[in-house]
N, C-alpha and C positions, 0 to 999 in steps of 0.2 A: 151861460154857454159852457158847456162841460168838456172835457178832453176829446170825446168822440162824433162832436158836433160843430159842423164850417158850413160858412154861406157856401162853399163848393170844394167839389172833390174831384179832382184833376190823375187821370189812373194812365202813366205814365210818365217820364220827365225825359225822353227823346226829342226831337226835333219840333213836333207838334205840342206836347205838354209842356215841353220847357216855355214856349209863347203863348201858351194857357194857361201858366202858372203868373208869368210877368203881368200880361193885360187884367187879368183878374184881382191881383193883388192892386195893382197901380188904378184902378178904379175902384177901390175902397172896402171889395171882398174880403174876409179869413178864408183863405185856401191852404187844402190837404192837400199833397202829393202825394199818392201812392207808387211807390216805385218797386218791380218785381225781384228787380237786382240788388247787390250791397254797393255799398259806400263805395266813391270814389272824391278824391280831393282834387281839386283843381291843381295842376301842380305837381302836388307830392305826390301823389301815386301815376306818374304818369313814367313809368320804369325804364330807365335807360334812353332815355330823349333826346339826348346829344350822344349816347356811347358807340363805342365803334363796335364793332361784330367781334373783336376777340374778346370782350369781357364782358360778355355772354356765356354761359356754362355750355350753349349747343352753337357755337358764333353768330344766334339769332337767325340760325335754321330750324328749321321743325324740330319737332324728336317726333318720327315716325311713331314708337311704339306709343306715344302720350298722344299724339294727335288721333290715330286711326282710331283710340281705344276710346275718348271721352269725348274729340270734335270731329267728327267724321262728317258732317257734313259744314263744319263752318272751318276747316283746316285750308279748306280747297279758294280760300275769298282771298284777292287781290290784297288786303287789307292783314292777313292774318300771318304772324311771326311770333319768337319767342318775347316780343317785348310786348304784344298788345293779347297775347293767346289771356292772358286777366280780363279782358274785356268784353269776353266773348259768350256766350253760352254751351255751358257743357250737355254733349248732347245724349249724355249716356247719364247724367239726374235726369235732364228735363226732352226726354225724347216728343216727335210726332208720327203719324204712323205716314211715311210712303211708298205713295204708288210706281213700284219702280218699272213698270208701263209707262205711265205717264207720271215722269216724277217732276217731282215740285221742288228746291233747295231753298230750306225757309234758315238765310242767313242770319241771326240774332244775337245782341247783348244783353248782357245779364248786369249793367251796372246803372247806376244815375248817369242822367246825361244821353244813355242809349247809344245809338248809330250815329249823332252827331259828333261823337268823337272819332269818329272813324270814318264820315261821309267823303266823295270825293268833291264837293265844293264847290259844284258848277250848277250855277243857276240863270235859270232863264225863264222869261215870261211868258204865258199860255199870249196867243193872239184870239179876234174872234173866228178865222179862222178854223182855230183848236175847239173852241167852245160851240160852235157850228157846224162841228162834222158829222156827229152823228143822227143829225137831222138831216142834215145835207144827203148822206148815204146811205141811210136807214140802217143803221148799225148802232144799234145800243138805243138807250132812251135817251133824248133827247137833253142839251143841259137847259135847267131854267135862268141860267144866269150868261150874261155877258161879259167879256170885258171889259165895258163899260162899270160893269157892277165891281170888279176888282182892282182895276188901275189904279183907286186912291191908297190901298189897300197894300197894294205891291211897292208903292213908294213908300208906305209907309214902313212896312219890314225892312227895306233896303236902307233906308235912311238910320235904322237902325245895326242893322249887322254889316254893312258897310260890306260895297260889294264893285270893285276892280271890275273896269271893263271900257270897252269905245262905241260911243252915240253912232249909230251908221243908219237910222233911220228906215228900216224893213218894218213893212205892216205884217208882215209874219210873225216877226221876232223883234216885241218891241221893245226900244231904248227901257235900261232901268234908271234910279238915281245912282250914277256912277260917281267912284272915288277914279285918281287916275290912272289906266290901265297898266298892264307890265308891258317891259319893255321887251321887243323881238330878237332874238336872236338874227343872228348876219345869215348865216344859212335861210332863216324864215320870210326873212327881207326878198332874197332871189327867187323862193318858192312862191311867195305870192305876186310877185313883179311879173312873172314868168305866167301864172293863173292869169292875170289879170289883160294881158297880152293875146294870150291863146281862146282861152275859155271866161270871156267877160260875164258870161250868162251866171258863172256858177260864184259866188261870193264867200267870201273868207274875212274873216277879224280874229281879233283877240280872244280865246275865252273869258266868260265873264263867271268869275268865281267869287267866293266869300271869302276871299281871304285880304289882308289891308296890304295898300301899296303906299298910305300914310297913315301914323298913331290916327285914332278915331276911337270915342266915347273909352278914354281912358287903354286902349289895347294899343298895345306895338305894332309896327310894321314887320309885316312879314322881312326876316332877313335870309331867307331861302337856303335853310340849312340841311331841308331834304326828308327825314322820316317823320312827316306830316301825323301819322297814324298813330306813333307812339305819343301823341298829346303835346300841345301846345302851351307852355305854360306863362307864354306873354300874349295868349286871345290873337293872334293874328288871325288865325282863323276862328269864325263863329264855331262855336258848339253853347250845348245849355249851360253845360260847367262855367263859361266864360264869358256867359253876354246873360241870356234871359235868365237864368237861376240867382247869379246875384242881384239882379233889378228887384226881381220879387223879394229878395232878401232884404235889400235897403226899404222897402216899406214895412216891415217889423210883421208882416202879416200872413206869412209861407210858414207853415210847417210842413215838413219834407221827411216822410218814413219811407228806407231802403226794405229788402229783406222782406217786402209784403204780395202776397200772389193773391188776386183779385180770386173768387171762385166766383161770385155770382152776385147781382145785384137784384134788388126787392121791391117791389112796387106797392102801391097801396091798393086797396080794394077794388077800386075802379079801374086800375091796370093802367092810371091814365100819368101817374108820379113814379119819378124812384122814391123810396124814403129810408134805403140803405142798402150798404156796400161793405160786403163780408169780405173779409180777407183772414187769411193764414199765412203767421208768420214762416216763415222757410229756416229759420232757425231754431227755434220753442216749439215749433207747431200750435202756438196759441190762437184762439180762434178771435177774433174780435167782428165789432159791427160800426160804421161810422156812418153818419147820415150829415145828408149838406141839401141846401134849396135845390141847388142845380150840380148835374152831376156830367166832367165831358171826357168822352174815354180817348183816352189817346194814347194806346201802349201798342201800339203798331200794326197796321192793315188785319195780319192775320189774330195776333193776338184778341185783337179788340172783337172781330167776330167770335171769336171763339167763347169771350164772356158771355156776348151778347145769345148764344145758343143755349150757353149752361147757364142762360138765367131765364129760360121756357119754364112757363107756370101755367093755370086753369086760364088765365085769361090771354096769354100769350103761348099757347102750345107749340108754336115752332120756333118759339126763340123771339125774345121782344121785338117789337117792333114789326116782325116779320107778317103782317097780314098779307103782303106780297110777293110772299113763296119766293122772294131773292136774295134772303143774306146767305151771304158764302157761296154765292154766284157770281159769275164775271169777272172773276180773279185774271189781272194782267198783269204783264211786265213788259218790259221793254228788250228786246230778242237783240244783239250782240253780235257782232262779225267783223275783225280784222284782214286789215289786207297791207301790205308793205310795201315801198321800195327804196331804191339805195340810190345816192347821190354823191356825187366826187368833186362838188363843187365846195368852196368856202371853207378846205379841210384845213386852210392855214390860220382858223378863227377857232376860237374855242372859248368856252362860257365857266363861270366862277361861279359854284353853288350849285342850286338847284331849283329852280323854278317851280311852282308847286299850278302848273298850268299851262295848256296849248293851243295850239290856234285852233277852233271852229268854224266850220262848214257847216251852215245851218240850211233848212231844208231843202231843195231845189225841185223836187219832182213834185207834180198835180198842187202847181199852184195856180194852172190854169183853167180853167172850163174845161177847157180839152187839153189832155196829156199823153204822151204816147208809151202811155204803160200799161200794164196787164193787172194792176195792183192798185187798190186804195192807198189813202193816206201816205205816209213819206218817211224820212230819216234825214240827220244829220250826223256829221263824222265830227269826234272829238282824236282829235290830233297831236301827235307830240315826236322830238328829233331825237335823238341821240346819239355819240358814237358810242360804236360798240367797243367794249375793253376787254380785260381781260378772262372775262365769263363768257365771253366767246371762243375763246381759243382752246378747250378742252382739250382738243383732238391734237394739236400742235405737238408735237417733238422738239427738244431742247435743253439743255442739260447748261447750270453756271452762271455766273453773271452776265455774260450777252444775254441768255432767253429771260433771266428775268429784267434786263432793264428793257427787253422789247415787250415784255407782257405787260411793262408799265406806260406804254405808251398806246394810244389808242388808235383803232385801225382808223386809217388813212380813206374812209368814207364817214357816210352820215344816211341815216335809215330816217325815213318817215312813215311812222305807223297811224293807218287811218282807220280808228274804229268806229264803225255805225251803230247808230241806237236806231231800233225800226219801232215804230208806233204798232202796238199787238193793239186789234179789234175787240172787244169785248164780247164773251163767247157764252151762253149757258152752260156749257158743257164743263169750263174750267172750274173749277168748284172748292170749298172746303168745308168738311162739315164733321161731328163727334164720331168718333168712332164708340160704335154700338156697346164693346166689352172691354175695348182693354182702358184701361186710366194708369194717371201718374202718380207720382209717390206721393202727393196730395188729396187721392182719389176724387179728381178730377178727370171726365173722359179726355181721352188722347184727339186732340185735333189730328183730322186726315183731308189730304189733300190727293187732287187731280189735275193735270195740268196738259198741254200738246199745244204745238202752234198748229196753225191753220196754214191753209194752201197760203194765202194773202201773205203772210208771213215769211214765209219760204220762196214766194217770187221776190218780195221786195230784200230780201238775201241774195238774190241773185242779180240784183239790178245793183244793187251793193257794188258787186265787185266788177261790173260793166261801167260803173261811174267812177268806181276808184281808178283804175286802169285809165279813165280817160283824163284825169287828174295828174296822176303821175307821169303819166306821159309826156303832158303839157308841161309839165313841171321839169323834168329831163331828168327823170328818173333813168340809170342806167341797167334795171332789172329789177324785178316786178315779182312779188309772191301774191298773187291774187286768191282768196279761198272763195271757191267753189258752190260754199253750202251742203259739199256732202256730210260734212259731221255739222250740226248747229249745238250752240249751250242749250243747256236745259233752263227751262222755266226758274225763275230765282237768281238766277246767276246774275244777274245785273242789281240785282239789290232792290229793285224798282218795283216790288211788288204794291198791285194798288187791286181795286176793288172792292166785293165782296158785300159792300153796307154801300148800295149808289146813291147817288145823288139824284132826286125827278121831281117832277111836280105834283105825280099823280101817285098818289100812297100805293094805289093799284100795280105801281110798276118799279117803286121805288124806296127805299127806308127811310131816308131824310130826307129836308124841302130844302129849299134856297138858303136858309141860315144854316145849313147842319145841323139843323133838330130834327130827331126822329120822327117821324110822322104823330104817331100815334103815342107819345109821350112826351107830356110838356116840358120835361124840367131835363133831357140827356140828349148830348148834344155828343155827335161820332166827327173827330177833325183828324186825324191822320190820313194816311192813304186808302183806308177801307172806302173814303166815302165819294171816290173818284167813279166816274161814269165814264171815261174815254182816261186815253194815258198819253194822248200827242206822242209825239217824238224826242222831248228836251226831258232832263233832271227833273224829277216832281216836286221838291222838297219847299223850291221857292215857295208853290203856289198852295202846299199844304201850312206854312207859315200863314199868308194872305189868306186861307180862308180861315185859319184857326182866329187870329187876330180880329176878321170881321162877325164869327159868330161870338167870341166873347162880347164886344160892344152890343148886338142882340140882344144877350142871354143878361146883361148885366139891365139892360132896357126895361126887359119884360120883368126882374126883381122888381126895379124899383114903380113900374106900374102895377105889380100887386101889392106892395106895400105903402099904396094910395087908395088900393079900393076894398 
């Protein structure tokens, strides 16, 4: 076996490839990572982790002119500052082309490890409910799998990444393997006393994240020191860097290249194998070719379609796999709306640190046969308190030591902000596909994207903030900013982009089957978010782990049955 040859090649190391790297190695594979981005250490490059904002060159605010000029569109992510802007994709190297009609925000990293150094950590499990909707409502193709097929699957990620939460028994939203949950805030105590009282119907816990509330498989406890985003260098929270990249590592059997951009992958004659994976370095521009048994792309929803188009040949003219005239179709995400209110209860309490997690309100609408809404499908509000401090008081007049020892004290309420995540319907219409002329400095064509929500979309926006209102209310909220839905985010903003490469039974309508193998080629296996057929309502990451995990054991199955026959 020569340097450019592994039982599998693993093309990305985010969230999904870092669990394709682990399971494949730990079951007896040599696997390549191919990773698009450079080096990142665990650790050491995780810049200014504990620092306070004044030893920062910009106090760990933007720099407008560096941000508009090179991240324009990843400057604008909840996640993005001068300590993590390294982690990010520059979008003036490696641009896409959109459609700013219907635009699309393809938030991306450019390092090892991916988005899971930067994810916001909340995980939850698909129900069958979730796997039965779009049968149920004739909205998308149908999944071939159940939950039934994934619950071993999902225990078994969890048992791994260790994942903070409370057992409350909802066939919606089922129980994971829980470490034990964090603790509530006093103010959260009364808000849900107060729920629970008024509005029984509608239910509230803990969120359930990845992040540890005791040491687990060698990682610390979270001690809630607050900038989650600039890197954890005691694994409290999961990423690849800290859990699945060194598994793989401790079996002597990863090799892991940064600095490599996939252009296209090669099949043999029959159109029916890969049997190589070109890449060009981003630094030499050297060209190379590696070949592996089996090959599982995982460099992220959009990314992964976009190889799988610039690797259209005589036998697959529209892009592998695609005898179904659907990849880079049905591009989803998850559509985003806050609503506030303020609270004067419990202001003689206050909390030490910072919590990296809040309470959730998990679905409550059309869990029945009959619902009294105008809208499919549902949402759940991720929730979180604060008081507001001195970044509130802008506008204040004050001059001396009185106004600043009152800017150091915190206003005398408490906000709870309730964001909705709505389940977007799977659409033909939302698309991504090569742009015909222009290409990147790799001369590769420019991925372009098309995006818009739907009516469905935009009512369950509006039920949004008819339900938050009647939450805060209950809750004794003293004044209320509800939004409306006249401006909504744009498509991407929620990070949650899924589609593109679905999941079916029928090749006819679908890319991959029930283990995420492409239809129509035996040996590449698509596990990130491209290969999602519906997007529910909860965090997808959990359930792109759990499938990635169960099609390696497939894929590692079907080697070892052809090297029996």
């Amino acid at each position: 076996m020569n340097s450019t040859d592994f039982d599998a090649i693993v093309v990305g190391s985010g969230i999904s490839g870092g669990w394709a790297a682990k399971e494949l190695t730990e079951r007896g594979l040599r696997v390549l990572v191919l990773e698009r981005g450079g080096n990142i250490k665990h650790g050491e490059d995780y810049l200014g982790e504990h620092a306070n904002s004044w030893q920062f060159e910009h106090y760990g605010l933007p720099n407008r002119k560096i941000e508009r000029r090179d991240y324009e569109i990843q400057y604008k992510s909840y996640a993005f500052s001068e300590a993590t802007r390294h982690f990010w994709n520059n979008d003036r190297l490696n641009p896409y082309e959109r459609n700013n009609l219907k635009p699309f925000n393809w938030r991306r990293t450019d390092v090892v490890g991916g988005r899971s150094l930067l994810w916001g950590r909340q995980v939850y499990r698909w129900s069958d409910l979730d796997f039965a909707a779009n049968k149920i409502d004739g909205s998308g193709v149908p999944w071939p799998v159940s939950y039934s097929d994934i619950s071993h699957w999902y225990s078994h990620v969890e048992s791994f990444i260790g994942v903070s939460g409370q057992a409350e028994g909802w066939s919606h939203l089922p129980d994971s393997e829980f470490l034990p949950p964090m603790e509530y805030y006093k103010i959260e105590k009364t808000l849900k006393k107060r729920m629970r009282k008024k509005i029984p119907e509608i239910p509230i816990t803990m969120g359930r994240v990845a992040v540890l509330t005791v040491p687990h498989k060698g990682r610390q406890a979270c001690h809630y020191c607050g900038p989650c985003h600039r890197g954890c260098s005691g694994g409290s929270y999961f990423s690849s860097q800290s859990s699945t990249l060194p598994a793989a590592r401790k079996t002597g059997k990863l090799t892991l290249l940064p600095n490599q951009v996939v252009e296209r992958l090669e099949h043999d004659e029959s159109g029916k194998r890969i049997v190589g994976v070109n890449v060009i370095d981003s630094l030499t521009r050297r060209r190379r070719r590696f070949t592996g048994r089996v090959v599982f792309l995982c460099a992220s929803t959009l990314a992964s379609t976009q190889i799988m188009l610039n690797s259209a040949s005589v036998r697959h003219p529209n892009g592998l796999g695609n005898e179904s005239q659907t990849l880079g179709r049905f591009l989803m995400d998850h559509l985003a709306i806050s609503h506030l209110g303020t609270f004067v209860d419990d202001v003689d309490y206050y909390y030490k640190g910072e919590r990296p997690n809040g309470l959730y309100i998990p679905r409550f609408r059309n869990l029945k046969d009959i619902d009294d809404t105008d809208f499919l499908r549902g949402y759940g509000y991720q929730t979180h308190v604060l008081r507001p401090d001195w970044e509130f008081r802008f506008n204040e007049k004050g001059f001396g030591a009185s106004f600043k020892d009152k800017l150091r004290r915190p206003l005398p309420i408490w906000v709870w902000a309730l964001r909705a995540f709505i389940e977007c319907l799977p659409r033909r219409e939302n698309r991504v596909y090569l742009h015909p002329r222009k290409k990147d400095r790799f001369g590769i064509p420019l991925l372009a994207t098309e995006f818009e929500w739907s009516d469905n979309e935009r009512k369950a926006a509006l039920d949004t903030g008819v339900q938050a209102e009647k939450i805060l209310r209950a809750a004794g909220a003293i004044t209320m900013d509800i939004t409306q839905g006249e401006k909504l985010d744009e498509g991407g903003d929620a990070i949650h982009e899924m589609g593109t490469a679905r999941m079916g039974a029928d090749p006819k309508t679908s890319i991959v089957n029930k283990f995420n193998r492409v239809h129509s080629i035996d040996n590449l296996y698509v596990t990130d978010g491209s290969f999602m057929s519906s997007s529910s309502c909860v965090n997808p990451s959990l359930t792109y782990m759990a499938f990635t995990a169960r099609a390696c054991e497939h894929a590692v199955s079907r080697l070892k049955e052809e090297m029996l026959t």
